[in-house]
N, CA, C and O of each residue as an XYZ file, in Angstrom:
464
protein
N      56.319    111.068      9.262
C      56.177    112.160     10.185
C      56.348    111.633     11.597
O      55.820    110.563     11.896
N      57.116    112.381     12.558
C      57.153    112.382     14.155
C      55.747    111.951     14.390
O      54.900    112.078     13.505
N      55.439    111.376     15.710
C      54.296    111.294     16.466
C      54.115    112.222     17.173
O      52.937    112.517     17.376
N      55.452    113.256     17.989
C      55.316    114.705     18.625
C      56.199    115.366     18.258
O      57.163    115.038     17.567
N      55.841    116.701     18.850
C      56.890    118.119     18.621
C      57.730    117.867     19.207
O      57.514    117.458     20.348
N      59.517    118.017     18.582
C      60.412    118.067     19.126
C      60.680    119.202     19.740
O      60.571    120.179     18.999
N      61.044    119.466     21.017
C      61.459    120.680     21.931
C      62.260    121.198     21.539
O      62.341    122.316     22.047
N      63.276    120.924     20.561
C      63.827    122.390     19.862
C      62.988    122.717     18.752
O      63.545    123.590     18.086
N      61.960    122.406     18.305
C      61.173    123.228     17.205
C      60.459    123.805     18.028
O      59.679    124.485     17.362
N      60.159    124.008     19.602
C      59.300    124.926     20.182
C      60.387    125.994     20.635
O      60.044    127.163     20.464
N      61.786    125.752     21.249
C      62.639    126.660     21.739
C      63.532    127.600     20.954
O      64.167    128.551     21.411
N      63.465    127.088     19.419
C      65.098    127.127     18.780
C      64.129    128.568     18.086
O      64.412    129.710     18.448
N      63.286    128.368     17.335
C      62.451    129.714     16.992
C      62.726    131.461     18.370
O      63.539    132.334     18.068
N      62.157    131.521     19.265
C      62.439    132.485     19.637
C      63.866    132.723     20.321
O      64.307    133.747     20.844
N      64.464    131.439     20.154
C      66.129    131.835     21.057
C      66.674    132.835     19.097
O      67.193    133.943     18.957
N      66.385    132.146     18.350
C      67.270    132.745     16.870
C      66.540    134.051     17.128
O      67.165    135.103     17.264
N      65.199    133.983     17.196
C      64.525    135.356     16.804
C      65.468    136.115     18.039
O      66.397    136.633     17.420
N      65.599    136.336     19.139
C      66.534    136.917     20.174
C      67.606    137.693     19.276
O      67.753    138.844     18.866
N      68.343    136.352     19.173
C      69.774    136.748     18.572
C      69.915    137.854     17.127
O      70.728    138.695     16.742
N      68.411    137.189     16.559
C      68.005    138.663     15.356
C      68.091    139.900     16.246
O      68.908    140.794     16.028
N      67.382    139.918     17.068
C      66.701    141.131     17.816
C      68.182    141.940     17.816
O      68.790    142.826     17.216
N      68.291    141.148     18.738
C      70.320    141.784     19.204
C      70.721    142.113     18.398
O      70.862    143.335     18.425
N      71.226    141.404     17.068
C      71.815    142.224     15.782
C      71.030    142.893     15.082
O      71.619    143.729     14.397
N      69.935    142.874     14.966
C      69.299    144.176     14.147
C      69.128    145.286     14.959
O      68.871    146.313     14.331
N      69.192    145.396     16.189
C      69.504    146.516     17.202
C      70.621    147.496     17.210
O      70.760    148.719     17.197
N      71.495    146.222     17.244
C      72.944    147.114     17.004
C      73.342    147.387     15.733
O      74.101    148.348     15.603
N      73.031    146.806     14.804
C      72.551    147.151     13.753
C      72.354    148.913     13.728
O      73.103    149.884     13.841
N      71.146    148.719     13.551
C      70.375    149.697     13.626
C      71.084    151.136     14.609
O      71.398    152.169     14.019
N      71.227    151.017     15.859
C      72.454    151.966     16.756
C      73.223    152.401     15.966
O      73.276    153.609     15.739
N      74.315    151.158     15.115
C      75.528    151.335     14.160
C      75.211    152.549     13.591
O      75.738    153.650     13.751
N      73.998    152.103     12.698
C      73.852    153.226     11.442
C      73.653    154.488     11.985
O      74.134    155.522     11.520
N      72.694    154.380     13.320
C      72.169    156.186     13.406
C      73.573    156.873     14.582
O      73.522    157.914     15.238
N      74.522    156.036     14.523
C      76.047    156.532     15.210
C      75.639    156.617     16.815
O      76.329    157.375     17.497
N      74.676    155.968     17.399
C      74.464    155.634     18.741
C      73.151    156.977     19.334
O      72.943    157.128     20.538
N      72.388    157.835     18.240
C      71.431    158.439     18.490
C      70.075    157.313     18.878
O      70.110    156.171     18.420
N      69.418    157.574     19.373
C      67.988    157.074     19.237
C      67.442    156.588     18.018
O      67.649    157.436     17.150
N      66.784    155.518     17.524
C      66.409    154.767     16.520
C      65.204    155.855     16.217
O      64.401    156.401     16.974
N      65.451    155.954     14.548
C      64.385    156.713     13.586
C      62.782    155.919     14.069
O      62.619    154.832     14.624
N      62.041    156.646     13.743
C      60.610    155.890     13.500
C      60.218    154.868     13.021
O      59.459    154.103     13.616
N      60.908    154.578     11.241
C      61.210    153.836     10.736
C      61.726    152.410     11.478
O      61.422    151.242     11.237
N      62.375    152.829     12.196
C      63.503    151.616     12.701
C      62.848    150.809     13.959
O      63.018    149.746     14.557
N      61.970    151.986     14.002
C      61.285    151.412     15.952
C      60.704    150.652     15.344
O      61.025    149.481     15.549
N      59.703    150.886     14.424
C      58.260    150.314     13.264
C      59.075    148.541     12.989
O      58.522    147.453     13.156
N      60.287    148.767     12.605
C      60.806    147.576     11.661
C      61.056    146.832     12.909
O      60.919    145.608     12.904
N      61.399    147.441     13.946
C      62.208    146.300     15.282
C      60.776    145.992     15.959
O      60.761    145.236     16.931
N      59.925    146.386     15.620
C      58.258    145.573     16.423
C      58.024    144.462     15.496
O      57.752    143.334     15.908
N      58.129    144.771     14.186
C      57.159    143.519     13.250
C      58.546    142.697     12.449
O      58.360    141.805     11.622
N      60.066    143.225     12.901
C      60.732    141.885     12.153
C      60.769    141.006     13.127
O      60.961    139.889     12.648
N      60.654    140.983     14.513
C      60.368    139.365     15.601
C      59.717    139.191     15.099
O      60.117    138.488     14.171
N      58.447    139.440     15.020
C      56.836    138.887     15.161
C      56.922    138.212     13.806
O      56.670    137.008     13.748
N      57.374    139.116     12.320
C      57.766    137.865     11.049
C      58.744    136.934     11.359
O      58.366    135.768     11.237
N      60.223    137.145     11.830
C      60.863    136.308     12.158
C      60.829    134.994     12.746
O      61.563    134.078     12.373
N      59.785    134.885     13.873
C      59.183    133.939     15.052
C      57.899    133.101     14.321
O      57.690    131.904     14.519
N      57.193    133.848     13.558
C      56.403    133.142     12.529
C      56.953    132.185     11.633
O      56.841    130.960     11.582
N      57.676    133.147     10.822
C      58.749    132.051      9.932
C      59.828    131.051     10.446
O      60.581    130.461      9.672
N      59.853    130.929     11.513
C      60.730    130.355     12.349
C      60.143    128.584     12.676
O      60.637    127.491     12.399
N      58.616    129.084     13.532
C      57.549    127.738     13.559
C      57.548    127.307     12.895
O      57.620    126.079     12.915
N      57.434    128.262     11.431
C      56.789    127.450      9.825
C      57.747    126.709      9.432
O      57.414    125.820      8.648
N      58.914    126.776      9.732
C      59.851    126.082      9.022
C      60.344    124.834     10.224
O      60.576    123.653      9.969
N      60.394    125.311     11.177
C      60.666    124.085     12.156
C      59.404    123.008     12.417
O      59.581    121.927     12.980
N      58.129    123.461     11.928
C      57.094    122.321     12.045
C      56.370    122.350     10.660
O      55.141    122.400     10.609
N      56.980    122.325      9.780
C      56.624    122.305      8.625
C      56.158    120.258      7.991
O      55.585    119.827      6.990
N      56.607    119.769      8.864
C      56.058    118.459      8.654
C      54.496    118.238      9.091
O      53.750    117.467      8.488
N      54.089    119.051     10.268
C      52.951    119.052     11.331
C      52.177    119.837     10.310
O      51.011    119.443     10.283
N      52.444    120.922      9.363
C      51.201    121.515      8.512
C      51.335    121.283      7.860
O      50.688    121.942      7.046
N      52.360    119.995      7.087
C      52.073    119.527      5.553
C      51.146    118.123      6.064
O      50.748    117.407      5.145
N      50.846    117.771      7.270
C      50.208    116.563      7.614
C      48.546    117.210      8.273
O      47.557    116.527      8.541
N      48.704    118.737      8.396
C      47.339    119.175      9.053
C      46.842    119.333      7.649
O      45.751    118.871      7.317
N      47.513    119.884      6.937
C      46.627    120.758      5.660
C      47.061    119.692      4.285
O      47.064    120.205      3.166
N      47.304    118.685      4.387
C      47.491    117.883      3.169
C      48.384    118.394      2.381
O      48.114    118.157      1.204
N      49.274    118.956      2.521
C      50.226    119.774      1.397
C      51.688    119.529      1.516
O      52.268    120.199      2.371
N      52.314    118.779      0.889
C      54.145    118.877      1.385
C      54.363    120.656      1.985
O      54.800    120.994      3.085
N      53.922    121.511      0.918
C      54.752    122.643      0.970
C      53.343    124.012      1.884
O      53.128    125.223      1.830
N      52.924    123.146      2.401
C      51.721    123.864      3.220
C      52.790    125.141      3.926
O      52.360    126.274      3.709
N      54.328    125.066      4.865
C      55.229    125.772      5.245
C      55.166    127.028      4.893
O      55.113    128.001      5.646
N      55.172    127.006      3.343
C      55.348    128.091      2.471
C      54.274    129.207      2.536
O      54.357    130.398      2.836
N      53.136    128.344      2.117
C      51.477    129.372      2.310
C      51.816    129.684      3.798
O      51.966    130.886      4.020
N      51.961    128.882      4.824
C      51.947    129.911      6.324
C      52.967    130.886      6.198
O      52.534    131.968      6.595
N      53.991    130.945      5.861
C      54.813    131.917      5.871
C      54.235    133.164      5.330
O      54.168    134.245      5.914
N      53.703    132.790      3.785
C      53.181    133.986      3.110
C      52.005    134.498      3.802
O      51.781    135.691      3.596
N      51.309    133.964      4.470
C      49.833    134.318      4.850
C      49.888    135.143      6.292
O      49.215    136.038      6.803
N      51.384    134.137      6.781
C      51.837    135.395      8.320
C      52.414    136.382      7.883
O      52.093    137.362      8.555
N      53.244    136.673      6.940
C      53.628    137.766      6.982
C      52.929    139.183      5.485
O      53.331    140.312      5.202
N      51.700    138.248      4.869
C      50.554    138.756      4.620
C      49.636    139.423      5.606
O      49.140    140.485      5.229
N      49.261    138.891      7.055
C      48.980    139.292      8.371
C      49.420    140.739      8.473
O      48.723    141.751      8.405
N      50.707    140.619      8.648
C      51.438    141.620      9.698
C      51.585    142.899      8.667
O      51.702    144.039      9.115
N      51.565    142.540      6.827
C      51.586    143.974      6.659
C      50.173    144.410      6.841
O      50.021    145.630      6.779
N      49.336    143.851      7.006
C      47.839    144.352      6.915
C      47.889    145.271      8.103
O      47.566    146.457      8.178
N      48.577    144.098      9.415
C      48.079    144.871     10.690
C      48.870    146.584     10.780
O      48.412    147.603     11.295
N      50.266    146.355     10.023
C      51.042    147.072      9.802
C      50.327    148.583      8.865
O      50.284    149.674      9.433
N      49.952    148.451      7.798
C      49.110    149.184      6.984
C      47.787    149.860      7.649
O      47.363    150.991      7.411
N      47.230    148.886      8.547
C      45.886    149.357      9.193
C      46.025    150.340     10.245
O      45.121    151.123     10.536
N      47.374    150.299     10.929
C      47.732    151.202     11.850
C      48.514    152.347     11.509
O      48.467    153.379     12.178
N      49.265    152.203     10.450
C      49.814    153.524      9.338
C      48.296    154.361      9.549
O      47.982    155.147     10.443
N      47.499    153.875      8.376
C      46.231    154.458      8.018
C      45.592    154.915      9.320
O      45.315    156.113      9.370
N      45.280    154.087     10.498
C      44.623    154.962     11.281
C      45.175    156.674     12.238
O      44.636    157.661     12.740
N      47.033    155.916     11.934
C      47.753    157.183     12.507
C      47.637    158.381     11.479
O      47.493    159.570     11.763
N      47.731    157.820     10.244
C      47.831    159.140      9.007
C      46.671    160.027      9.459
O      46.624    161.186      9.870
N      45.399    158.720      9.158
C      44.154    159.467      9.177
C      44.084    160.716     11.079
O      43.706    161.882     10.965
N      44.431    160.247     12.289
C      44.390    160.823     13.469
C      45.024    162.434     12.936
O      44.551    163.569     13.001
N      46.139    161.954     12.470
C      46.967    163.121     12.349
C      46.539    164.256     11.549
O      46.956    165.407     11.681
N      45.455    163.744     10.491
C      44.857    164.755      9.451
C      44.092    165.247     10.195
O      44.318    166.435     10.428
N      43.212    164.792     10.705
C      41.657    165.482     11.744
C      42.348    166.485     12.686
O      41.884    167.618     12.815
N      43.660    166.010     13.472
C      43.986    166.814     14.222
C      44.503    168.312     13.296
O      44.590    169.336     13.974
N      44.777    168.396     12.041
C      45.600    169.081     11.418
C      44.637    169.981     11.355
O      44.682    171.124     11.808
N      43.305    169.204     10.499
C      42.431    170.389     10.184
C      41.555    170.932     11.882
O      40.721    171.826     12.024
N      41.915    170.363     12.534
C      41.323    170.647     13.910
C      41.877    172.475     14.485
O      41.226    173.476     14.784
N      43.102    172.229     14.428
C      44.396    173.101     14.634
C      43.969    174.188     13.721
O      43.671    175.285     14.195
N      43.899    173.874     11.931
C      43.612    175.262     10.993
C      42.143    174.564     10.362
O      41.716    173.522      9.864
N      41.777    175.747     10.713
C      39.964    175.134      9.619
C      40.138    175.640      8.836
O      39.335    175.452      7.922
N      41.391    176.739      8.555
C      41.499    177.201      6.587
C      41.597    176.273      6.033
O      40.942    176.415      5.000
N      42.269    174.832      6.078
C      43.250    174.264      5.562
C      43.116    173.610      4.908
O      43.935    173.243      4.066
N      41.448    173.031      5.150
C      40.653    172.045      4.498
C      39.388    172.838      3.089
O      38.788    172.220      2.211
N      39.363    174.730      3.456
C      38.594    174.946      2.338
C      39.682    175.361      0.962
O      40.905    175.293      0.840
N      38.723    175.751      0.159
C      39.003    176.443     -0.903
C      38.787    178.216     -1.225
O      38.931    178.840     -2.276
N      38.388    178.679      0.154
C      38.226    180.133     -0.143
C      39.433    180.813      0.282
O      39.538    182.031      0.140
């Protein structure tokens, strides 16, 4: 193992994640024929950097957490465990919007929620 971090395993991660950004953008433009990006698409262009840039570290300092955590393939568990993270955070904020949106629903009709 290195004695330090090489400066492209700190730079080379968010310059690629960039260049994702850019093509999954236009990407994304492509498909909806240059309208405004679906909901869907806004949702996916927040949390594919944030996985991308994760998986990016894990694999460029993957010597530094097979030497922190005793594991050749320690890389792998961070990958799964960051992007284990992000659907949680991802899921937790679905759920709190679903749930906002119901209260407001039955707020709007109080039939809506009985049975008479």
């Amino acid at each position: 193992m290195k004695a330090g971090i090489d400066p492209f395993a700190i730079f080379a991660p968010p310059v690629v994640t960039l260049i994702a950004i850019a093509l999954g953008y236009s990407q994304a433009k492509r498909i909806r024929r240059g309208k405004p990006l679906s909901s869907f698409q806004r949702k996916l262009m927040f949390y594919f950097p944030l996985f991308f840039l994760g998986m990016g570290y894990a694999i460029m300092l993957q010597d530094h957490l097979a030497a922190l955590f005793h594991w050749e393939n320690a890389w792998i568990a961070v990958m799964v465990a960051w992007g284990a993270l992000l659907a949680v955070v991802a899921w937790t904020r679905y759920r709190r919007n679903a749930l906002s949106r119901s209260t407001a629903a039955q707020r709007d009709d109080p039939q809506a929620g009985s049975d008479v």
